[in-house]
C-alpha positions as CSV (number, residue, x, y, z in Angstrom):
1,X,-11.7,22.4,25.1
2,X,-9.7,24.2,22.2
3,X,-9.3,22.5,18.7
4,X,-5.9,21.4,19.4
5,X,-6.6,19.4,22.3
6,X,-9.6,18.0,20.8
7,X,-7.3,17.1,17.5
8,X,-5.2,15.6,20.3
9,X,-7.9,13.4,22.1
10,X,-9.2,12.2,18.4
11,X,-6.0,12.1,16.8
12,X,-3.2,11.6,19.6
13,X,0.4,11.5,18.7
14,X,1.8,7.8,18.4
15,X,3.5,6.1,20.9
16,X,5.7,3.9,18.8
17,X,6.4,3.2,15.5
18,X,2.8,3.2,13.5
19,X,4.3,0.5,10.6
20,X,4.9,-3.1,10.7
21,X,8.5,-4.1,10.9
22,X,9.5,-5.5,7.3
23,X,9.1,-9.0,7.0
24,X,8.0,-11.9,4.6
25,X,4.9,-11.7,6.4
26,X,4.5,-8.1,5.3
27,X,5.3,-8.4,1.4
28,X,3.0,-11.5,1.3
29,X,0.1,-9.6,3.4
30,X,0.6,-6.3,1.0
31,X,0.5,-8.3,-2.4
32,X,-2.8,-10.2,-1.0
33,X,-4.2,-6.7,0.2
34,X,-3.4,-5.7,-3.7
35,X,-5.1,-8.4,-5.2
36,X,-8.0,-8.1,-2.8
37,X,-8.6,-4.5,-3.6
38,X,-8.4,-4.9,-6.9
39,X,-11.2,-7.6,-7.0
40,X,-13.5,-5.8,-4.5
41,X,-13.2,-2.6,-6.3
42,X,-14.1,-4.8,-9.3
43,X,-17.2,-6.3,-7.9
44,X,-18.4,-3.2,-6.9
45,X,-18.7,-1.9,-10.1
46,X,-20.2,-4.5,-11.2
47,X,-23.5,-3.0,-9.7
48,X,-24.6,0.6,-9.2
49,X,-21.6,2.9,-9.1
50,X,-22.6,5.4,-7.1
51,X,-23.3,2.8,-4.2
52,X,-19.8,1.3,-5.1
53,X,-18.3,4.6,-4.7
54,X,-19.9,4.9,-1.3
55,X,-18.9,1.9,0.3
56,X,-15.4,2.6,-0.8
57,X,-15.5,6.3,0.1
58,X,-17.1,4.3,3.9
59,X,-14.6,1.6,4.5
60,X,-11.4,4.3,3.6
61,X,-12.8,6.5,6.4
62,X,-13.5,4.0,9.0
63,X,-9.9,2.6,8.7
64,X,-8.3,6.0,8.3
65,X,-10.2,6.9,11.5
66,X,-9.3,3.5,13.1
67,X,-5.7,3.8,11.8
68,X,-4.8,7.4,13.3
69,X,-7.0,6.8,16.9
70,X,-4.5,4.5,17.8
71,X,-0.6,5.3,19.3
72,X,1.1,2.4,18.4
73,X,1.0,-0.3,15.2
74,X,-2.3,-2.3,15.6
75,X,-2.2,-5.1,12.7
76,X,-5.6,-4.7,12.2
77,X,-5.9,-1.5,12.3
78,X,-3.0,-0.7,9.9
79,X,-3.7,-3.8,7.3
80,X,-7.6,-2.5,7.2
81,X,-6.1,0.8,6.3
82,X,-4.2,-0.7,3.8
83,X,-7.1,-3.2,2.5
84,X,-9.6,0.3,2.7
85,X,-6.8,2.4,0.3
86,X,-6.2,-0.7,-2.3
87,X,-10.3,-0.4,-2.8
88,X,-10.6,3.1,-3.4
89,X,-7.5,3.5,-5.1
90,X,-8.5,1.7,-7.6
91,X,-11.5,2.9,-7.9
92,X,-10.3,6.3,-8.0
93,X,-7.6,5.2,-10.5
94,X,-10.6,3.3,-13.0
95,X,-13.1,6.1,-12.4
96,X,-9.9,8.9,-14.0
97,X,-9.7,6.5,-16.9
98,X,-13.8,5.5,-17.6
99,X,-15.3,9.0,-16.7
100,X,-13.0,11.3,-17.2
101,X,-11.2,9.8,-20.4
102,X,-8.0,9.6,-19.3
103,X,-6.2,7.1,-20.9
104,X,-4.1,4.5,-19.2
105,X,-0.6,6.0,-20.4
106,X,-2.4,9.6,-19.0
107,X,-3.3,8.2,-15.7
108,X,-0.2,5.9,-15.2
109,X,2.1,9.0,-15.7
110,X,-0.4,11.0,-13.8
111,X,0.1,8.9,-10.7
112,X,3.8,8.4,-10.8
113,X,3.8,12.4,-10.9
114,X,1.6,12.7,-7.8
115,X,3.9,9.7,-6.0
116,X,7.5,11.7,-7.0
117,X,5.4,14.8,-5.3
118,X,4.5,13.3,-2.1
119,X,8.3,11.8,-1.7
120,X,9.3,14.9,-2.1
121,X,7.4,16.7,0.2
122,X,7.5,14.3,2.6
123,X,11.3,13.9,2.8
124,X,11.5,18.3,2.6
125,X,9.4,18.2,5.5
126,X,11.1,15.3,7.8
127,X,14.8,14.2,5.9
128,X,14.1,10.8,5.7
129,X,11.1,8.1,4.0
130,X,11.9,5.5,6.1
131,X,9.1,3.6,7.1
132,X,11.4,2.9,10.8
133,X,10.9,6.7,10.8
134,X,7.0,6.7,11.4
135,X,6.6,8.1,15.0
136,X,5.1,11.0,14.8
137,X,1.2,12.2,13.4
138,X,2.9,14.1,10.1
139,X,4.9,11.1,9.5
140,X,2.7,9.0,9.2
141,X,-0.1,11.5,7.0
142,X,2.7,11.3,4.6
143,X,3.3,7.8,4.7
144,X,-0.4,6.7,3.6
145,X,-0.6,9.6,1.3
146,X,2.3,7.9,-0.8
147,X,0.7,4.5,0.1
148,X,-2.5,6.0,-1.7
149,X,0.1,7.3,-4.4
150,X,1.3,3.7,-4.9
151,X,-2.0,2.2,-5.3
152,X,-3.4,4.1,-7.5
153,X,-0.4,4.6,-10.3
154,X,-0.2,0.4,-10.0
155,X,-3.7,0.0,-10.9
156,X,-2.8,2.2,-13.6
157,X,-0.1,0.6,-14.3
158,X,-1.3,-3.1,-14.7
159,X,-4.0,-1.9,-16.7
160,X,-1.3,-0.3,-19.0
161,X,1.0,-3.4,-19.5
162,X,-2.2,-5.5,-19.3
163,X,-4.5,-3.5,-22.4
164,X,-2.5,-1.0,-23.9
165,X,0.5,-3.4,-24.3
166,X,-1.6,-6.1,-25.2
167,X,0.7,-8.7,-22.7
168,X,-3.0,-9.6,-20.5
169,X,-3.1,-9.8,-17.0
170,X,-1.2,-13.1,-17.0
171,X,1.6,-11.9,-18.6
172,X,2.0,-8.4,-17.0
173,X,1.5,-10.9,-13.7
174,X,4.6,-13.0,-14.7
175,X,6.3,-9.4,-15.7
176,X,6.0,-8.3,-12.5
177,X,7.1,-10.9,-10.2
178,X,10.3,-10.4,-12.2
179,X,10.5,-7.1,-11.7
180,X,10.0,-7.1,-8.3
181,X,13.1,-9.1,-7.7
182,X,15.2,-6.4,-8.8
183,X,15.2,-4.1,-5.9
184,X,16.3,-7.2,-3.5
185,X,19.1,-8.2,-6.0
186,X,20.6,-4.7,-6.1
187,X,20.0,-3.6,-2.5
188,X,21.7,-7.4,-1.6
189,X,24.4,-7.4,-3.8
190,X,25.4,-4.1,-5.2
191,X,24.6,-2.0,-2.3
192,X,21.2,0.1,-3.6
193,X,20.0,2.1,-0.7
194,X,17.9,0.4,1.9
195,X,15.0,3.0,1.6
196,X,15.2,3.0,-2.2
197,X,15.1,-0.7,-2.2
198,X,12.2,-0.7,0.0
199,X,9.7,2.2,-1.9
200,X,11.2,0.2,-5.4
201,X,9.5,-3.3,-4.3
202,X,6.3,-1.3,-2.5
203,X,5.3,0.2,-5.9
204,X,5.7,-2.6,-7.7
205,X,3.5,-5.1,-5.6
206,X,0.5,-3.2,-6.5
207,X,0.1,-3.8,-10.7
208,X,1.7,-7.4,-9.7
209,X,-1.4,-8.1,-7.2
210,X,-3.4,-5.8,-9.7
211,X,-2.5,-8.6,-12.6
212,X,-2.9,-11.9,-10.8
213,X,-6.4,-10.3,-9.3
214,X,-7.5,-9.4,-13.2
215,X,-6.0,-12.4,-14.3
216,X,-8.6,-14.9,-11.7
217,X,-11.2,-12.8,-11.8
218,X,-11.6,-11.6,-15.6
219,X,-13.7,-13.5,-17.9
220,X,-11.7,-15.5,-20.3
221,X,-12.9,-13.9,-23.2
222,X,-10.7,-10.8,-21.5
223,X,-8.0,-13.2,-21.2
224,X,-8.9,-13.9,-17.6
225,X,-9.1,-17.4,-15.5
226,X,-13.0,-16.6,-15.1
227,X,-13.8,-17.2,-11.2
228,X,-15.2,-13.8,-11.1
229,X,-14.4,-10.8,-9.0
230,X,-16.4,-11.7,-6.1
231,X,-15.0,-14.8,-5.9
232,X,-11.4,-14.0,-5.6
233,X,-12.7,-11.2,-3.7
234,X,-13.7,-13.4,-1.0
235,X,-10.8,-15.7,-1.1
236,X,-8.1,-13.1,-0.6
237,X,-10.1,-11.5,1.8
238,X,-9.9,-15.0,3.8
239,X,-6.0,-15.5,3.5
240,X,-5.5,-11.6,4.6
241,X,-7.3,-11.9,7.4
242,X,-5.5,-15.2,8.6
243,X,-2.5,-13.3,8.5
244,X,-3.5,-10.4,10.0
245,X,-4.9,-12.7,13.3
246,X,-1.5,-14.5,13.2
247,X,0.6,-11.4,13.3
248,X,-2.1,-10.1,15.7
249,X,-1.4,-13.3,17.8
250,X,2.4,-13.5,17.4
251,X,3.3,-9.5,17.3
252,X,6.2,-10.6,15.0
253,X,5.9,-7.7,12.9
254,X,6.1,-5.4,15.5
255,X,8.6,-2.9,15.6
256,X,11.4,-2.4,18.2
257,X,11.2,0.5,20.2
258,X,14.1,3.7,19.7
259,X,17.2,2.9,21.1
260,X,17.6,5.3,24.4
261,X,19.9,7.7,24.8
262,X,22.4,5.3,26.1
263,X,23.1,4.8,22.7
264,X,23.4,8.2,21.2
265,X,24.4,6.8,17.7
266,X,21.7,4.2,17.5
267,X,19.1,6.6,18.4
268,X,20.2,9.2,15.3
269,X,20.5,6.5,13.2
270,X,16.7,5.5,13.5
271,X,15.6,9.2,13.7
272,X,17.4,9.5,10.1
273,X,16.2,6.4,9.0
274,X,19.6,5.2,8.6
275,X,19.3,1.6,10.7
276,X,20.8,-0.9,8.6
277,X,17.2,-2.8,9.5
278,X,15.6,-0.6,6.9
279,X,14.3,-1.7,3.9
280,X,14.1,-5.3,2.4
């Protein structure tokens, strides 16, 4: 069997859409998977670091494998991958800032250059970011390379706002939620691009998940809540996982399938990533 066809078998082409449909359900499942990773990745370092690099270094590839085996969105499958990349991003994100010295302006600016360069790549290479757009095996490579991007320059970021700043994790929380609003405001009233709108919220729900996770699980001396990082680790883990089964269950976040041909329009639309269902 040559290496293409075995890429093939282990890697097939999707089916369908690889991407939830955007929903409340989605933006409350990503901000819980933000929190979550942020607490896990916490906890683990709480111990022996290099075993807390290899479980996160583990769990990414099992759901990356998971993830990319299948040919069509799989709720668990695609919120593991998600849960897997808010763990090691931050990891990856605190190890650039304890080890390697950078500090949090450094890293934060560091990680919002690596994001702009994945969007750019990716939309050279396939004209759109749409997330209605993810159909093919490049596609989607592209789309969790930025969702890596996003994770990592959040936890950045929330550290920056959090320390550097001196607002704590409270505050930057509180910050955040605000900020997040913004996108839906302009894209709902003064007619910011769906796309835009949509990559605008997805950044931001990392250092607000980030916050409240540091918030809860910080000691209070470190202006925390004190419940401790495995603690909130646990719960969050709980309340994705609920969600996950439900959506799972209910396949209300799936996506609808490419209008035919019949509908020549339509189906240039979504190829574009153009359909007015785009975005928030």
């Amino acid at each position: 069997m040559s290496a293409p066809a075995i890429r093939d078998r282990l890697l097939p082409e999707p089916a369908a859409a690889k991407v939830p449909e955007v929903t409340l359900w989605f933006w409350a499942i990503k901000i819980l998977t933000t929190c979550g990773g942020e607490a896990v990745s916490d906890y683990l370092a709480q111990g022996s670091r290099p075993v807390g690099a290899a479980v996160e270094a583990g769990l990414l590839i099992i759901a990356l494998t998971w993830q990319f085996s299948t040919r069509r969105y799989v709720a668990a499958a695609y919120w593991s991958l998600a849960y897997a990349i808010a763990i090691f991003g931050t990891g990856v994100s605190d190890a650039l800032h304890l080890f390697v010295g950078i500090p949090y302006a450094g890293t934060t600016v560091l990680w919002a250059v690596v994001l702009a360069l994945v969007f750019w790549l990716w939309y050279r290479s396939e004209g759109t970011l749409s997330i209605h757009s993810i159909v093919t095996r490049r596609r989607e490579a592209f789309y969790w390379a930025v969702v890596f991007a996003t994770f990592a320059l959040g936890t950045a970021l929330g550290d920056f706002t959090a320390s550097v700043l001196g607002l704590g994790y409270l505050a930057s929380a509180i910050m955040f939620v605000a900020i997040i609003g913004i996108p839906a405001l302009f894209w709902s009233r003064f007619g910011l691009n769906a796309v835009a709108a949509f990559w605008f919220a997805y950044v931001v729900t990392r250092p607000l998940g980030a916050s409240f996770a540091d918030y809860f699980g910080r000691a209070r001396s470190l202006s925390g809540a004190g419940f401790g990082s495995g603690r909130v680790a646990v719960i969050v883990a709980v309340a994705v996982a609920i969600g996950v089964v439900y959506l799972a269950v209910t396949r209300r976040d799936v996506q609808q399938p490419v209008p035919s041909a019949a509908s020549p329009r339509a189906a240039s639309e979504m190829a574009s990533g153009r359909s007015a269902r785009d975005g928030y």
